[in-house]
C-alpha positions as CSV (number, residue, x, y, z in Angstrom):
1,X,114.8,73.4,111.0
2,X,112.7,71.1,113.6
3,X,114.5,73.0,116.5
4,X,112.5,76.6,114.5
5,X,109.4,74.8,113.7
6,X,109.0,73.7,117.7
7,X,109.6,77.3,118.8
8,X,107.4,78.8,115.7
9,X,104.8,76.7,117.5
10,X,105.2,77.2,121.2
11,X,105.2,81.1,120.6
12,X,102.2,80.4,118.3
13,X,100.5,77.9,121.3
14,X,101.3,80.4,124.1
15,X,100.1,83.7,122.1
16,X,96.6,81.5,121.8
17,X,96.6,80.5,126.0
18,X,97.4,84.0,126.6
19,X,94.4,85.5,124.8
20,X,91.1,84.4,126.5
21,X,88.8,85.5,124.0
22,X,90.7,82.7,121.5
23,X,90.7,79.8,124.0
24,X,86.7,80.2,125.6
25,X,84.3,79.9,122.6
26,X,83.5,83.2,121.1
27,X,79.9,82.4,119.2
28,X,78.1,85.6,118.1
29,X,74.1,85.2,117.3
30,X,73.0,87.6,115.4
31,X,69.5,88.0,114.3
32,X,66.8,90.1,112.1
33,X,63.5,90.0,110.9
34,X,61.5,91.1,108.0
35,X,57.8,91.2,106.7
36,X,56.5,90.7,103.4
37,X,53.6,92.8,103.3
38,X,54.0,95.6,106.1
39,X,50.2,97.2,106.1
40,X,48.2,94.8,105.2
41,X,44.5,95.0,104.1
42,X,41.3,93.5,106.5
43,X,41.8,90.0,106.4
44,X,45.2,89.4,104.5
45,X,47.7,87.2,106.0
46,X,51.5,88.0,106.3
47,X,54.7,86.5,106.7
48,X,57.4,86.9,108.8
49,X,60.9,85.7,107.9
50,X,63.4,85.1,111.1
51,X,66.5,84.7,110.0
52,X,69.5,83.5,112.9
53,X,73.1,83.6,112.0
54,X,76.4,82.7,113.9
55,X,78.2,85.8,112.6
56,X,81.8,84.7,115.5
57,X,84.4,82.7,115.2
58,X,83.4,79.2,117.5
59,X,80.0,77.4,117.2
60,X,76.5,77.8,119.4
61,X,75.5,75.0,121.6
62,X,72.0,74.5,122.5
63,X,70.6,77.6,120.6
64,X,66.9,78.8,121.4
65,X,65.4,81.4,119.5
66,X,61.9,83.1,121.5
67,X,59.0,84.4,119.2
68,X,55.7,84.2,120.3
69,X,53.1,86.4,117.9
70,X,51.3,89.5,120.4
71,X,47.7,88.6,121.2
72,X,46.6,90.7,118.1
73,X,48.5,87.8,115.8
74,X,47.6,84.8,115.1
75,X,48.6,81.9,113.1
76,X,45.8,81.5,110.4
77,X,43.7,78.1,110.1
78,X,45.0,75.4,107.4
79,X,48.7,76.9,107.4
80,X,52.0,76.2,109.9
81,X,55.2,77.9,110.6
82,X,58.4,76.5,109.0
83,X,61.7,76.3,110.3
84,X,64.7,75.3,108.5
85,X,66.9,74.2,111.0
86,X,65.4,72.7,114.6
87,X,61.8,72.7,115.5
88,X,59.1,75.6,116.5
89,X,56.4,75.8,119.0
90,X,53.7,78.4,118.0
91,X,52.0,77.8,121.9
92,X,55.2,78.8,123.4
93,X,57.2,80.6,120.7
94,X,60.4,78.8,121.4
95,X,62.5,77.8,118.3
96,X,65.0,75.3,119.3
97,X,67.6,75.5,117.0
98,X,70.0,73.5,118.7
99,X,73.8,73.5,117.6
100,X,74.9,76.7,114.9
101,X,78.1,76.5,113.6
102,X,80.0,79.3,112.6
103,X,79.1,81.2,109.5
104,X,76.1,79.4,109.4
105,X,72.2,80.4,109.0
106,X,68.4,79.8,109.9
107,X,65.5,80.6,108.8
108,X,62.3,80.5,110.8
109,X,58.8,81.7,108.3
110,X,55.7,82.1,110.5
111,X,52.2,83.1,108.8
112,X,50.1,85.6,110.9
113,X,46.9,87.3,110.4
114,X,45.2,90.0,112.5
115,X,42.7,88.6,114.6
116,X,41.6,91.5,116.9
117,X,38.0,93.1,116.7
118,X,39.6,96.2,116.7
119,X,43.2,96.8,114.3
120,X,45.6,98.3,116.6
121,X,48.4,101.0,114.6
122,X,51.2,98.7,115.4
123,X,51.3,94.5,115.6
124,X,55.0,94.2,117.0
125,X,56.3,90.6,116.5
126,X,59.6,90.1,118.6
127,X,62.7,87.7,118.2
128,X,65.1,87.5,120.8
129,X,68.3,85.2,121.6
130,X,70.3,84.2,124.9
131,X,73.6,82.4,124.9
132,X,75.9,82.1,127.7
133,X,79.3,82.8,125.9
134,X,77.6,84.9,122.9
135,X,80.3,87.7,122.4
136,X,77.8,90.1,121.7
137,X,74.3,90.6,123.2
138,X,73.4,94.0,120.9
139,X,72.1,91.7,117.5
140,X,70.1,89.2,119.8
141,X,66.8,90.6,119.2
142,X,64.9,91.6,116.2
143,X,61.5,93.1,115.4
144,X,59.2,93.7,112.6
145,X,55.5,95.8,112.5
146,X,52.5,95.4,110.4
147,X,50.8,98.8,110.5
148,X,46.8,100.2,110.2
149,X,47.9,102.2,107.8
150,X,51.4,103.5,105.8
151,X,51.5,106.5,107.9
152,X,51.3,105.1,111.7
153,X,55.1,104.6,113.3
154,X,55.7,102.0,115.6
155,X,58.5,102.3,118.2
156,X,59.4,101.1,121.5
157,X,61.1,103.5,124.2
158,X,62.8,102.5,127.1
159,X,65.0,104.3,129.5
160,X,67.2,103.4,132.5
161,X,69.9,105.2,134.6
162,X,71.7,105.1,138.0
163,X,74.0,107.4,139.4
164,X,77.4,107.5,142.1
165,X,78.5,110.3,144.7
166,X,81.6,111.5,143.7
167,X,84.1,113.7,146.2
168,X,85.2,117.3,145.1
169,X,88.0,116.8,148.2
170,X,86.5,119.3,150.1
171,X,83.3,118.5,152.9
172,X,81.0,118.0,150.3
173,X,80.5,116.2,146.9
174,X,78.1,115.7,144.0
175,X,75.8,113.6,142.2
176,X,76.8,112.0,138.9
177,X,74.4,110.3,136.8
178,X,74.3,108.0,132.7
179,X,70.9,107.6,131.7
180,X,70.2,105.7,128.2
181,X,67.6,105.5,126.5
182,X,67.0,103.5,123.7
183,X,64.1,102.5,120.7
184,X,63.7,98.9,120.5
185,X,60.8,99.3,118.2
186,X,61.3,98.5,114.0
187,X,60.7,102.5,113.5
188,X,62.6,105.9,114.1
189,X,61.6,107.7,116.7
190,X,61.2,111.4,116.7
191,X,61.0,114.0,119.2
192,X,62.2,111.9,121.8
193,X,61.5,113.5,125.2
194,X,63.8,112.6,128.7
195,X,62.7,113.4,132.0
196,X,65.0,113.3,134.9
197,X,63.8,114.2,138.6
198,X,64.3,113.1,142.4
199,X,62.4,112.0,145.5
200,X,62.7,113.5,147.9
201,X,64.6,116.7,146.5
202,X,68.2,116.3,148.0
203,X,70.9,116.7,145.3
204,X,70.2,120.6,144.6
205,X,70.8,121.6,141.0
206,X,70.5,118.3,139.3
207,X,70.6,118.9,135.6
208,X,71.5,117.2,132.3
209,X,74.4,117.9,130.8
210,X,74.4,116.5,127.4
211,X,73.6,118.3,124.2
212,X,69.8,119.6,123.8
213,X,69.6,119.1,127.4
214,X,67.8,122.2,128.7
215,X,67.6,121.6,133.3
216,X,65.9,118.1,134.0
217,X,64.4,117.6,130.1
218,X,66.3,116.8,127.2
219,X,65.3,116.6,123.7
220,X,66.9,113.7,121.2
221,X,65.4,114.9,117.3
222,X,65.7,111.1,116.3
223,X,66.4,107.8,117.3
224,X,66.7,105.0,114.5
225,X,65.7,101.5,115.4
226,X,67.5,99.7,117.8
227,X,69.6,102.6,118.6
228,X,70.4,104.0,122.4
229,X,71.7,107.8,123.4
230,X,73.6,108.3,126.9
231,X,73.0,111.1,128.4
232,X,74.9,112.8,131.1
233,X,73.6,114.3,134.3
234,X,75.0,116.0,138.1
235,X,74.0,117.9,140.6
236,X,76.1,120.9,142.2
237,X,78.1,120.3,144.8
238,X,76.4,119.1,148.4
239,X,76.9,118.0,151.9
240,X,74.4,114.9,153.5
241,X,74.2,114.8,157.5
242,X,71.5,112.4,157.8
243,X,72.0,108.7,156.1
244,X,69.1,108.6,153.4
245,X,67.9,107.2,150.3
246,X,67.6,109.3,147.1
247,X,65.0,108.1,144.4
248,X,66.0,108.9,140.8
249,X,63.3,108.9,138.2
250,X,63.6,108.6,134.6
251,X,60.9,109.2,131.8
252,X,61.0,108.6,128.2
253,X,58.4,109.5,125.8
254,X,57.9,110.7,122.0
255,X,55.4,111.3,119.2
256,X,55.2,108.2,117.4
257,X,52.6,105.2,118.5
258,X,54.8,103.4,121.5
259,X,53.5,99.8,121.4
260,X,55.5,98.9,124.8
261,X,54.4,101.6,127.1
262,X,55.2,99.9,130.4
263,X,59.1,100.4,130.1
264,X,58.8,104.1,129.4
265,X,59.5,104.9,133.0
266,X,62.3,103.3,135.5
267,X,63.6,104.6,138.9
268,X,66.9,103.9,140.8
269,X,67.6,104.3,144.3
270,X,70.9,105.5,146.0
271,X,71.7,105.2,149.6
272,X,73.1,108.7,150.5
273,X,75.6,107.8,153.4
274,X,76.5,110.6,155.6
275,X,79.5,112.4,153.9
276,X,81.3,115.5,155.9
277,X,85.0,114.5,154.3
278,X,86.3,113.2,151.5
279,X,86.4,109.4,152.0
280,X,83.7,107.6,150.4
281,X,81.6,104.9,152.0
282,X,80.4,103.3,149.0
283,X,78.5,100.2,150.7
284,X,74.8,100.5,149.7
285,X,75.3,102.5,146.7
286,X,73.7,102.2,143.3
287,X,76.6,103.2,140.4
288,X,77.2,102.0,137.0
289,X,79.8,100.6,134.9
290,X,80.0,103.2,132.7
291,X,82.5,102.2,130.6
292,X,81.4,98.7,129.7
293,X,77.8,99.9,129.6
294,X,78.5,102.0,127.3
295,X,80.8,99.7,125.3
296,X,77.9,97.2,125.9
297,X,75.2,99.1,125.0
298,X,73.2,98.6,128.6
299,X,73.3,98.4,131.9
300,X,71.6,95.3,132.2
301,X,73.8,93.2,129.5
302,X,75.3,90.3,131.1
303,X,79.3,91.2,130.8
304,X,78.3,94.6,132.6
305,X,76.4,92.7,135.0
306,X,79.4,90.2,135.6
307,X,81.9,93.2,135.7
308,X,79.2,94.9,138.4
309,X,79.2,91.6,140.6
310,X,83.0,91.7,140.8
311,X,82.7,95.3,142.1
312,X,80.2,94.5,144.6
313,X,81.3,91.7,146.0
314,X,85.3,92.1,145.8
315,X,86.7,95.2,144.7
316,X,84.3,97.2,147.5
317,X,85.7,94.9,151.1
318,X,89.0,95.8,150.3
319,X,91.4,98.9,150.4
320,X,93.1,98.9,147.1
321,X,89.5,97.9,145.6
322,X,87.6,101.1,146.9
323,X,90.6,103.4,145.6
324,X,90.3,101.8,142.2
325,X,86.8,102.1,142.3
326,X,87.1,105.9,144.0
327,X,89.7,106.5,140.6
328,X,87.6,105.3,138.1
329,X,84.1,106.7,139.0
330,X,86.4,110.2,138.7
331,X,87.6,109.5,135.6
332,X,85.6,107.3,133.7
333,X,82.6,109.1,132.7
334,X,84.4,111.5,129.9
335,X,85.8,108.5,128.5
336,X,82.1,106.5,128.5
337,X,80.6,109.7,127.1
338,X,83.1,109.4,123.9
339,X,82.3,105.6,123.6
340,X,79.1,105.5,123.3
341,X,79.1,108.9,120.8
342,X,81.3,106.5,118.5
343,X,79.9,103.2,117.5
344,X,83.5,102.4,116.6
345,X,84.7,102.5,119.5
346,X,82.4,100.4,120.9
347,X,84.3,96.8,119.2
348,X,87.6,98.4,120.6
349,X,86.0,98.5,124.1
350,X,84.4,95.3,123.8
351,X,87.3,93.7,122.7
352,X,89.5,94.8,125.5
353,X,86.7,94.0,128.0
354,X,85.4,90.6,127.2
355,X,88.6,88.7,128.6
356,X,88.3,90.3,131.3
357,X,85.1,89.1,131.6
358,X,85.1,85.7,130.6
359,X,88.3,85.7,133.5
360,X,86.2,86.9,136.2
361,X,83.1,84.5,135.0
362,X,85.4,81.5,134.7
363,X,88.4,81.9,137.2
364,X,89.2,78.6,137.3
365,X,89.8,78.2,133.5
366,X,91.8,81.3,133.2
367,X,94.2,79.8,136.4
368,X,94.8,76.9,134.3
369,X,94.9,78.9,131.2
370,X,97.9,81.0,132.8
371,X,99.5,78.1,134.2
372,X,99.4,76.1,130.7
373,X,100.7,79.5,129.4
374,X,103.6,79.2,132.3
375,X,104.7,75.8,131.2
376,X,104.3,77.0,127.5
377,X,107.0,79.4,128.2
378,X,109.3,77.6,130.0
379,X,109.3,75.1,127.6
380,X,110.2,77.7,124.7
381,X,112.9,79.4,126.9
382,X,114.3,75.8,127.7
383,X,114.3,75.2,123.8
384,X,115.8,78.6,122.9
385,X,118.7,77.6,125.4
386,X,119.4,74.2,123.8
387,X,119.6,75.9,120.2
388,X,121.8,78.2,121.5
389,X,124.4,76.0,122.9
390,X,123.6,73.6,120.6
């Protein structure tokens, strides 16, 4: 019976080591906003509610929460935000929250009033998170709008993209692209127009390839809050003689009032090295992750960014790390495309990805991890043994 309960717990002990997600501290912030009164009239104060939760499975160190009113806001005279956990600084909008245990809440209620001479159609007040080991980074930010009137729509467009030269095995190759655009505003956004073009003109034929993509526009009918659409582009097929750089620009715009107009455009740059056979030089290149921005949600989410820096600085100065890289940019994209078309998915990917993330960010603790997991073994087989002779 001891002799079982020891191995019960030494396969138990080394099914924990082995999992790096269980052993590194999984905390997941989550947060969300609300207003009580929406379209206020001239003069009347509102209230926001910010409300932070640990939704994962280890505590939050050292939380900070960022939420400074826009210029058109102001905390009115004789009244004070309140926070129920940590303290708030209306000057810098930083909530320190400090430590957040799992499972556990916090509320933060600010006052506001419009203070501007003239009402604009959309007073945007913005929450938004950072943690180091947060598990995921798509529930760090929340929003909520008081409007001019009932019918104005607030929303907030941005758009980003990057593309990678892929070989057809023949002297020339093409141009494949992701771009994603997403709503960060409180409201749906309709009629979402996409723009795609390139400076100087080099990659002939470059299109969209998505649904209601017609050439180098594309039309999304709606986007609900918070939500973001990858869309697919390439070129046709094309040789490059001369080593140059190839500007991409994206352009997002719709029909509803866009408070946040200065992300609505965004450009990435490729350096086009000079291909005549089918080996790729990809030093210099701009290309995305595209699975684990699309399991991510963004190109700029820190896991993608840590998964990009291992490319970069690694896989790409060695031989077996430029065919993996040559391999996956071949036969990723389908594979992205069906990720982020299914939300679902998206967990899956995530939970597949993070260890290997939280390995590459913290090498040293996954060495010991495996060599705790090493000991755990031999320790088991060692017991195993002794039962069995025993």
């Amino acid at each position: 019976m001891i002799r079982a309960a020891r191995t019960r717990t030494l396969v138990a002990a080394i099914l924990l080591t082995l999992s790096p997600g269980l052993v590194f501290a999984a905390p997941d912030l989550a947060l969300s906003m609300s207003v009580d009164v929406p379209v206020p009239a001239p003069g009347q104060p509102v209230q926001f509610t910010v409300t932070l939760t640990n939704v994962g499975a280890d505590p939050a160190t050292a939380v900070t929460v960022t939420d400074k009113l826009p210029a058109e806001l102001a905390i009115p005279t004789g009244l004070a935000a309140f926070a129920s956990v940590g303290t708030y600084d209306p000057v810098s909008g930083a909530w320190v929250v400090g430590d957040l245990v799992a499972g556990a809440s916090a509320q933060l209620v600010i006052p506001a009033i419009v203070v501007a001479a003239v009402v604009p159609p959309c007073s945007v007040n913005v929450a938004e998170t950072s943690h180091g080991l947060d598990t995921q980074q798509a529930n760090n930010r929340a929003v909520a709008a008081v409007r001019r009137t009932a019918t104005d729509r607030c929303v907030d467009l941005s758009v980003s993209g990057g593309g990678n030269v892929l070989p057809v095995c023949e002297k020339s190759r093409h141009l494949e692209l992701q771009v994603e655009v997403r709503n960060a505003g409180p409201d749906a956004a309709s009629n979402v127009l996409v723009d795609l073009s390139q400076t100087p003109v080099i990659a002939p034929g470059l299109r969209f390839t998505s649904a209601g993509c017609s050439g180098t526009r594309c039309t999304i009918a709606s986007m609900a809050p918070g939500s973001t659409v990858s869309l697919q582009a390439r070129s046709n097929d094309f040789r490059n003689l001369t080593q140059q750089t190839l500007k991409l620009n994206f352009a997002a715009s719709s029909t509803e009032t866009d408070y946040a107009t200065d992300n609505n455009q965004a450009t990435a740059s490729t350096l086009l090295t000079v291909f005549d056979t089918c080996e790729i030089d990809l030093g210099g290149s701009t290309i995305q992750c595209f699975i684990a921005t699309a399991a991510y949600g963004s190109a700029l989410e820190p896991h993608v960014v840590v998964l990009r820096a291992f490319r970069d600085r690694y896989l790409q100065h060695t031989a077996p790390g430029r065919a993996f890289i040559r391999f996956y940019y071949r036969h990723s994209p389908p594979l992205a495309a069906f990720i982020a078309a299914h939300p679902w998915s998206r967990a899956g990917a995530r939970a597949l990805l993070t260890p290997i993330v939280l390995t590459i960010a913290y090498p040293l603790r996954a060495l010991a991890v495996i060599a705790f997991a090493v000991v755990l073994l031999m320790a088991w087989r060692r017991t195993r043994r002794r039962a069995v002779l025993g």
